[in-house]
N, C-alpha and C positions, 0 to 999 in steps of 0.2 A: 517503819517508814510510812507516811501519812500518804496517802492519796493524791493530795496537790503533786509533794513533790514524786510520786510514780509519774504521773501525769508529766513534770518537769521534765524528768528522765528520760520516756518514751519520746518527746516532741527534740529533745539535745541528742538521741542516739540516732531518731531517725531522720535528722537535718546532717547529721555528720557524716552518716554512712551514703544519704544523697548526694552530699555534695561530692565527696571521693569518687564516687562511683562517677558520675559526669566528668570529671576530670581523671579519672583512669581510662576513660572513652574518647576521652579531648586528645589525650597520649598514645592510643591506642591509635588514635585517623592519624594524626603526624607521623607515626612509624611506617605506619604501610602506605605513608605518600611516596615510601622508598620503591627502586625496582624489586620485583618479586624475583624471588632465587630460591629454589629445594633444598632447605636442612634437614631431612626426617632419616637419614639414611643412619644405618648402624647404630640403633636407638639401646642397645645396649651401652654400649659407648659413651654415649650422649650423658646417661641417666649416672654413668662411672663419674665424669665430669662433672653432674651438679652434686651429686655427696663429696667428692673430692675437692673441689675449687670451690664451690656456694657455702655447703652445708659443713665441709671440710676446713676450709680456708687453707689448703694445701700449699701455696705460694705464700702468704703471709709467717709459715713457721719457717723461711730462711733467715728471717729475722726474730728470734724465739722471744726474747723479752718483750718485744712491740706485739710482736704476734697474741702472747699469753694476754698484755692487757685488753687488747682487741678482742679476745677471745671471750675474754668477763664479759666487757658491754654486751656483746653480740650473744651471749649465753643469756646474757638476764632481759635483753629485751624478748627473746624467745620464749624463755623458762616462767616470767614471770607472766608472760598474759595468762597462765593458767589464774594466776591470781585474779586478774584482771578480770576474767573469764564469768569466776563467782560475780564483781563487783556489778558486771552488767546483768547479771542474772538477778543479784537481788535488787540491784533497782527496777530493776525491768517487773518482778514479780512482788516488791513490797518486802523482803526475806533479809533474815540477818547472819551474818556466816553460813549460809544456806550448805556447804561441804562438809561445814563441824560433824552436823548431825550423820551426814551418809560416810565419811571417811574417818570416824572416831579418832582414835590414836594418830592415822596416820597423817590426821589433817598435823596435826601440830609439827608433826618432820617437817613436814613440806614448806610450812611458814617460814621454820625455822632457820631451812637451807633458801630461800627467798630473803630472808633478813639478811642473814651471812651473805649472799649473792649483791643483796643492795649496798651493801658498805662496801664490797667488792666494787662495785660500779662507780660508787659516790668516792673510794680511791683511783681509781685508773681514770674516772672524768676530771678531778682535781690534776691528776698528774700530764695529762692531757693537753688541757688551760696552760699550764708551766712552760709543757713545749713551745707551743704554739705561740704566746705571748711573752715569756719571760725569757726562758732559752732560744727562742728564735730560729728552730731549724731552719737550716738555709730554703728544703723546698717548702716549706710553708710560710719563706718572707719573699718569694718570689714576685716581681709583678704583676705576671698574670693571673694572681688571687686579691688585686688591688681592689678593693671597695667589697658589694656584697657578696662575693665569694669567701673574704677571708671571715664578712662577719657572720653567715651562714653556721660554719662548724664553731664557732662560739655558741652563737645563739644554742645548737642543738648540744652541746655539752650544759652549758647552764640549766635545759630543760631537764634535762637528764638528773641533775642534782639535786631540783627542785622536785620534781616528780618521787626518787627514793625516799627524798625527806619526809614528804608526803605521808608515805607509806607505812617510815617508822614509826612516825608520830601519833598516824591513824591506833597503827597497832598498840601504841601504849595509850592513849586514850580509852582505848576500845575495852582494854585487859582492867586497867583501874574502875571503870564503872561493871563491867564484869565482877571484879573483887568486891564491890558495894553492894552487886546484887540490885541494881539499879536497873526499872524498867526490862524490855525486849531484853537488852543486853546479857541478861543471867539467863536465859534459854538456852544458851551455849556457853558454857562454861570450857575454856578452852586453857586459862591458865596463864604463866606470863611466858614471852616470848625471848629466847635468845637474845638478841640486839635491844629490843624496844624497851625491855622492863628497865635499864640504863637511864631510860629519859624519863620513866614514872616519875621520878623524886621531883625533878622539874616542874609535875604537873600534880602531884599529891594535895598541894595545898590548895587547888580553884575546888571552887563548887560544885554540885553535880549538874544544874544547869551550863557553868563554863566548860564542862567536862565535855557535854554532850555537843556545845557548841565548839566546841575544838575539834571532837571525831567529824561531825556532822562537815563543817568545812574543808577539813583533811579529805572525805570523802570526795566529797562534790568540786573539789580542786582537783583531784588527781585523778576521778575520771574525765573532766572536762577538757585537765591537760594532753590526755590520752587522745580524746574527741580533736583537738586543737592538733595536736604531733599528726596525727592522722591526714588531717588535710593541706597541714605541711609541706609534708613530702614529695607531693609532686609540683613543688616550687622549689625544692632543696635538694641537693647532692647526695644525699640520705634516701633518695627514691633508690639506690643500688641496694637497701635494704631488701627491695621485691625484685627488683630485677634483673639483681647476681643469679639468683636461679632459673628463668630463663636464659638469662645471658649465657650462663654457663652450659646449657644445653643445646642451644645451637649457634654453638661456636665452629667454625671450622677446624676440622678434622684433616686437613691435608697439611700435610709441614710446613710447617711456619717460616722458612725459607722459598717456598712454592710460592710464582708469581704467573697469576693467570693470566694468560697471553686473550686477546678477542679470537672470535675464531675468524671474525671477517678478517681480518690484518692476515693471520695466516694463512687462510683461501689465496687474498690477495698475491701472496708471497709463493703459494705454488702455482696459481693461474700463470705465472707468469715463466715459471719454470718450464709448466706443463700446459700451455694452452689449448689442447681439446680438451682439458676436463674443465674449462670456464663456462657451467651453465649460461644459454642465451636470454634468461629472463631472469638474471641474479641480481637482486634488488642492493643497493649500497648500502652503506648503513647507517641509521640515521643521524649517530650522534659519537665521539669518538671520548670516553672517558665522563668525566662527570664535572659540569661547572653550580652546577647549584642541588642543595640536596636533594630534592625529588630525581640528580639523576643515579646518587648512589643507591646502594639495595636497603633493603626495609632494617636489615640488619646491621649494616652500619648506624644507619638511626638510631635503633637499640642500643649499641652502644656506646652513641653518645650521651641518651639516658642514663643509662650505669655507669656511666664513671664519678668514681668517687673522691676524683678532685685529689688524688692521693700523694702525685707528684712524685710516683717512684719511676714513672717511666722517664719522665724529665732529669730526674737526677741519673739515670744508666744511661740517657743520650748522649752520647760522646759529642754529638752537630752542640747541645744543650750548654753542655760544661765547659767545651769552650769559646762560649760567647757567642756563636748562633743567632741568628732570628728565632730558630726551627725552638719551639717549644710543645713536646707531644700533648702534653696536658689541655696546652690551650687550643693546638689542634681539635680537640673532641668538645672543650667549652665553644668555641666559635661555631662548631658544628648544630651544637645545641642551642645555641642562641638565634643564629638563623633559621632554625626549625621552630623553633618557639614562634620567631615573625612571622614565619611563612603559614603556621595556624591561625595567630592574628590574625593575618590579613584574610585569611578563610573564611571567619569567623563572621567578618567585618564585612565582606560581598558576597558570603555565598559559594566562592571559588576563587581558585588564584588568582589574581590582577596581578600583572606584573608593574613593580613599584621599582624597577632599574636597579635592584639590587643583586648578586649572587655570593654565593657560599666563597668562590674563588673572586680574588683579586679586593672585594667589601668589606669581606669577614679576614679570608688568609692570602699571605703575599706572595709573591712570586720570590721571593728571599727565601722565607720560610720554608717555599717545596722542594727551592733547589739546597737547601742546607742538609737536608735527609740524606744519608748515605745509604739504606735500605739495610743495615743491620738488623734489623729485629731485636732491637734489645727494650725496644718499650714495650712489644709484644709480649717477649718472654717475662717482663717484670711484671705486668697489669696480673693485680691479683682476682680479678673479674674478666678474665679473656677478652681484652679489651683487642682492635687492632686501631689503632692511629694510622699506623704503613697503608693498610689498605685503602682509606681516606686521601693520603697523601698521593697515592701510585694514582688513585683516578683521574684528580684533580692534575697533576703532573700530567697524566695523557692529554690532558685536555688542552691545557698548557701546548704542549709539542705540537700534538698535531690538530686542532683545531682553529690555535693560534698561530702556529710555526713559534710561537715563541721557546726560544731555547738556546744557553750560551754558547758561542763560535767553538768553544774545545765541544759540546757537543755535536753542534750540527756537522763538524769534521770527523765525527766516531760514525755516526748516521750515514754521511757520502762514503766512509770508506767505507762503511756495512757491505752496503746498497751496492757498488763497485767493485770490492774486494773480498767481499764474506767474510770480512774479517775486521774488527778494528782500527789494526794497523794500515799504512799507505803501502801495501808491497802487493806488487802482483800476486792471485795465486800460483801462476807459474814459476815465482820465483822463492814461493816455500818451503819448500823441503833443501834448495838450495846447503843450507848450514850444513846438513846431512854430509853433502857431496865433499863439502870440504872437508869434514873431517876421515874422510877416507882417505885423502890427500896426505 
């Protein structure tokens, strides 16, 4: 490799790895505009979670056939940056299969099972498209993937195809001026490769200059493509790539049917039972639930990041499937889109100015929060420990009691609470009542 293009190299890696890094920083301040909350607890746990669910994809194998294809992509974008790994190394350092030499024999396994992994990928990406496009599963023709959401997992399947192709082609270029004994190239003699040697014949007839201009582009496409995926990502739903593993490590660990109560409400609720233990200087509180997301926790934000746009929570919402406002999916995109503004707008003064907009009522409706029935079954589906519910239940608080907004069968569940400790409209005194009769 010539000098210029190291030079090239160095100035494309270190513009690509700059600009991610600022916008892993940009992502990084919009998270923690959340309230701050303690996940570190029982980190044995935690760390079972990210090899299980992240690393594992433990929730994805209820569905084994989607699961296993999922399983290729996600192996070979892993498996393969080792390959990746040398590319930047010998651009970075001038070097030509720079592993050949230190890994003899076993470099060639490795390629070998990389080839076979990329056809792997370049099938389950093709089968993918089909879904998506041609089959039309229902949650991936839903509404709320109308416009760049639905062309987002396009675009990144297509790259994906184009990127393996890349790869083959590199390697059979690369193997045929190897067998010529052409230039750099015969320093490593490596031999032909599993998948790639396939394509040789296709290119046996160009010259050793078209040869060289075939690897050489093959090259410089497909790490450029890499450089380009890379900065992607934090524009794309494919950010759950990085942050299924945190996500998955502090996730809440209390059952997923647990719904945390304020403690003010509940003070409020014994003060009044018990009025000497009502501290004289107990401050109220300042805000009840959450109307915009600076008022949920840092980690709802997270995981509105991570979601994978996947729509299994939507397809197991019972409020969903039958016809519903309440879409869980779109709950965590509206989540994310008003976070995205609300950095915007940070961005743009310095600090938040408030632009009359909020998370609730703007982004998600009052239909939407009351269609939830508090199932947990988008919980239990989200195969990144996603929680929606938690989002909804704030929003909901804020709803009731900051607005009083809330329909008349509720506000009649409320007065009888509040009156009868109970639900229903019956005196306590006349509870146990049933009892009496039946001794009768």
């Amino acid at each position: 490799m010539s000098y210029l293009q190291q030079i090239l190299f160095v100035l494309a890696a270190g513009a690509s790895i700059w600009l991610f890094a600022r916008n892993a920083m940009r992502i990084r301040r919009n998270i923690l505009l959340g309230k701050d909350e303690p996940y570190n607890d029982h980190p044995s746990e935690r760390w079972r979670n990210v090899f299980l669910l992240a690393l594992g994809q433990k929730k994805m194998f209820r569905r084994p056939m989607v699961a296993l294809m999922h399983f290729v992509i996600y192996a070979g974008f892993i498996i393969i940056n080792i390959e990746v790994l040398e590319i930047f190394i010998d651009g970075a350092v001038g070097t030509h299969r720079l592993f050949a030499g230190w890994l003899g024999g076993f470099y060639n396994f490795l390629i070998n099972a990389f080839e076979w992994l990329a056809v792997g990928v370049l099938a389950v990406c093709v089968a993918f498209l089909i879904r998506r496009n041609i089959l039309k599963l229902k949650r991936f023709i839903s509404k709320d993937l109308d416009g760049w959401p639905r062309s987002d997992a396009n675009y990144i399947l297509i790259t994906e195809i184009v990127l393996m192709t890349l790869f083959l082609t590199l390697n059979a270029s690369d193997t045929l001026l190897q067998a010529r004994g052409y230039g750099h190239y015969a320093d490593h003699i490596t031999g032909n490769f599993a998948v790639s040697q396939w394509i040789q014949p296709l290119l046996s007839g160009l010259s050793d200059g078209a040869l060289v201009a075939i690897e050489r582009a093959c090259w410089w496409l497909h790490i450029l493509g890499i450089f380009a995926f890379l900065n992607y990502l934090p524009y794309s739903k494919h950010l759950h790539i990085l942050l299924a593993f945190p996500n998955a490590y502090y996730t809440r660990l209390a059952p997923k049917g647990l719904m945390r109560n304020m403690p003010e409400i509940q003070n409020e609720v014994l003060y009044a039972m018990q009025p000497e233990l009502a501290p004289t200087d107990a401050a109220p509180p300042g805000k009840f639930g959450a109307k915009d997301v600076m008022d949920l926790s840092w980690r709802n934000l997270m995981d509105a990041y991570s979601c994978t746009e996947c729509g299994r929570c939507s397809s197991m919402c019972p409020a969903t499937q039958t016809g519903k406002a309440l879409s869980p999916r779109k709950i965590m995109m509206d989540t994310r889109d008003r976070l995205e503004e609300v950095g915007k707008n940070i961005n743009e003064n310095g600090e938040f100015k408030d632009d009359g907009k909020t998370l609730l009522h703007n982004y998600i409706t009052t239909e939407e929060l009351r269609a939830c029935t508090t199932c947990n079954a988008c919980v239990e589906e989200c195969p990144v420990s996603i929680s929606p519910l938690e989002i909804i239940l704030e929003l909901r608080r804020s709803l009731v009691m900051e607005e009083s907004n809330a329909p008349q069968e509720w506000n009649g569940m409320f007065s009888n609470i509040e009156n009868n400790f109970a639900p229903w409209k019956f005196s306590p005194d006349d509870r146990d009542k049933w009892a009496e009769e039946l001794k009768a």
